[in-house]
MIMAR-22102 format. One line per 4 residues: number of its first residue (from 0); for each residue x, y, z of C-alpha. Coordinates in nm, 4 decimals. Layout:
NUM) X/Y/Z | ... $
This chain:
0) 0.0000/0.0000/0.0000 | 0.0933/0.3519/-0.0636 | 0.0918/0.6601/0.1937 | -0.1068/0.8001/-0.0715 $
4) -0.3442/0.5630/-0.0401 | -0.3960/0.6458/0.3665 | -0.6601/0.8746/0.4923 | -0.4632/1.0097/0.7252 $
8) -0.2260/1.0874/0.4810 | -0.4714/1.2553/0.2618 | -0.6174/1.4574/0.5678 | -0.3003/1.5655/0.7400 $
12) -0.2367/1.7326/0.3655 | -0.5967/1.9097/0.3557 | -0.5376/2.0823/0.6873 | -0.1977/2.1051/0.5939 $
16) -0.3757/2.3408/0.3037 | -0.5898/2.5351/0.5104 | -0.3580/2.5978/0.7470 | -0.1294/2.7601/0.4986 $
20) -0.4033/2.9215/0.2633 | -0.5878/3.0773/0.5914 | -0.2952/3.2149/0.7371 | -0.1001/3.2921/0.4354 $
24) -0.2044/3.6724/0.4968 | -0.0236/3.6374/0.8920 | 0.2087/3.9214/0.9512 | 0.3057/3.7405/1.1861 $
28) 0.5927/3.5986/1.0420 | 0.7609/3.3624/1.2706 | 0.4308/3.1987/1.3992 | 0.2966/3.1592/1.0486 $
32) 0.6308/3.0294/0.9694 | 0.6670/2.7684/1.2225 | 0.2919/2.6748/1.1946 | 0.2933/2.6430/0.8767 $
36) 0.6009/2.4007/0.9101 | 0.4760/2.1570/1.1608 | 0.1239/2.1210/0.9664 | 0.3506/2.0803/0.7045 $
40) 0.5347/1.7937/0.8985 | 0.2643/1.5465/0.9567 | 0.1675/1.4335/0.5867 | 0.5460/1.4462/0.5260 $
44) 0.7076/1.2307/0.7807 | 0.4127/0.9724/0.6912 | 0.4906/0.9750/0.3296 | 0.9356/0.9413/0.4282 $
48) 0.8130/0.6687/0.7149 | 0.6225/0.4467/0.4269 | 0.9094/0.4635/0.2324 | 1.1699/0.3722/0.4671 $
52) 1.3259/0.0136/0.4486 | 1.2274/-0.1512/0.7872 | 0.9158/-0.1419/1.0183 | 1.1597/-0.0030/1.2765 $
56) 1.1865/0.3162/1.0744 | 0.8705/0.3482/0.9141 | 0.7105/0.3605/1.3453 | 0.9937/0.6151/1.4056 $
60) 0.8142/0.8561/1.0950 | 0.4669/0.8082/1.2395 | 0.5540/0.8917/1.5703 | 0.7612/1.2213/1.4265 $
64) 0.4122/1.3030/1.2798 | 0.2576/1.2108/1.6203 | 0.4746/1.5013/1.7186 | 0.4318/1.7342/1.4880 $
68) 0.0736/1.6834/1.5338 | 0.0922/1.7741/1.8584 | 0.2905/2.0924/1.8069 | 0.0475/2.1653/1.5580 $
72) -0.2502/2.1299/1.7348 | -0.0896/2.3766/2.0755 | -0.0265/2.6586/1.8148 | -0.3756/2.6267/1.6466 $
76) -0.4796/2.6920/2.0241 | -0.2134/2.9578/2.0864 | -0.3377/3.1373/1.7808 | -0.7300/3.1224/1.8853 $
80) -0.5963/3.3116/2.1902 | -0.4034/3.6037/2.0538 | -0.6146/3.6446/1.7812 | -0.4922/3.5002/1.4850 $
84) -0.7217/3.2077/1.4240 | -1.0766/3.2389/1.4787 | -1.2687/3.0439/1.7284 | -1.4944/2.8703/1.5208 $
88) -1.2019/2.7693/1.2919 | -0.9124/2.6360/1.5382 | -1.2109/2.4579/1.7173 | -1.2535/2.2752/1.3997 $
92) -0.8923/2.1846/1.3241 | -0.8590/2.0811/1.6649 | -1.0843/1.8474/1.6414 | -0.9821/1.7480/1.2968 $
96) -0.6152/1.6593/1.4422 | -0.7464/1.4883/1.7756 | -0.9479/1.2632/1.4510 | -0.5751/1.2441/1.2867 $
100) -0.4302/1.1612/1.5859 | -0.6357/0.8609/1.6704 | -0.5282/0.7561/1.2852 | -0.1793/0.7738/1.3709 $
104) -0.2219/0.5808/1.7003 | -0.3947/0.3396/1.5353 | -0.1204/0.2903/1.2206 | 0.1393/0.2909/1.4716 $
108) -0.0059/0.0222/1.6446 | -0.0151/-0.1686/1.3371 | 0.3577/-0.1730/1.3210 | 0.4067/-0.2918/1.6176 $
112) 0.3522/-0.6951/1.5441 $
């Protein structure tokens, strides 16, 4: 199977999108920036951890993207608070990436037998 094949995959690249197309205005340079990135990261180290030789390294990727997700998901927070990202929307991508999250859990898991 390919990554592009995975749901997660192909939803950790739409909010990857709309993460970058909402806040592509962002003066804000160095949060947009190193939002931007860490969406950014979670489709990414899913596609490099499918195409990695051994199990061992393929469950190293995931859980990078576990992490990433997780950095993601504070700044969509930290930006609801200051401003940046409205309510309605972070609440949305929140709960988007807790639905990614249990995705990458669960595909972790998998390479674990």
């Amino acid at each position: 199977m390919s990554y592009e094949d995975l749901d997660v995959w192909k939803r950790a690249c739409r909010i990857s999108c709309e993460v970058y197309t909402v806040l592509s205005r962002c003066r804000d340079f160095g949060f947009r920036d190193q939002i931007t990135r860490s969406g950014l990261s979670i489709p990414s180290n899913i596609a490099e951890g499918f195409e990695r030789g051994s199990r061992k390294e393929k469950r190293k990727f995931l859980y990078y993207a576990k992490g990433s997700l997780a950095e993601l998901k504070t700044q969509v927070y930290i930006g609801q608070r200051i401003g940046y990202i409205h309510n309605e929307r972070g609440n949305a991508w929140r709960m988007e990436l807790d639905e990614i999250q249990k995705m990458l859990a669960a595909l972790i898991k998998s390479t674990e037998s």
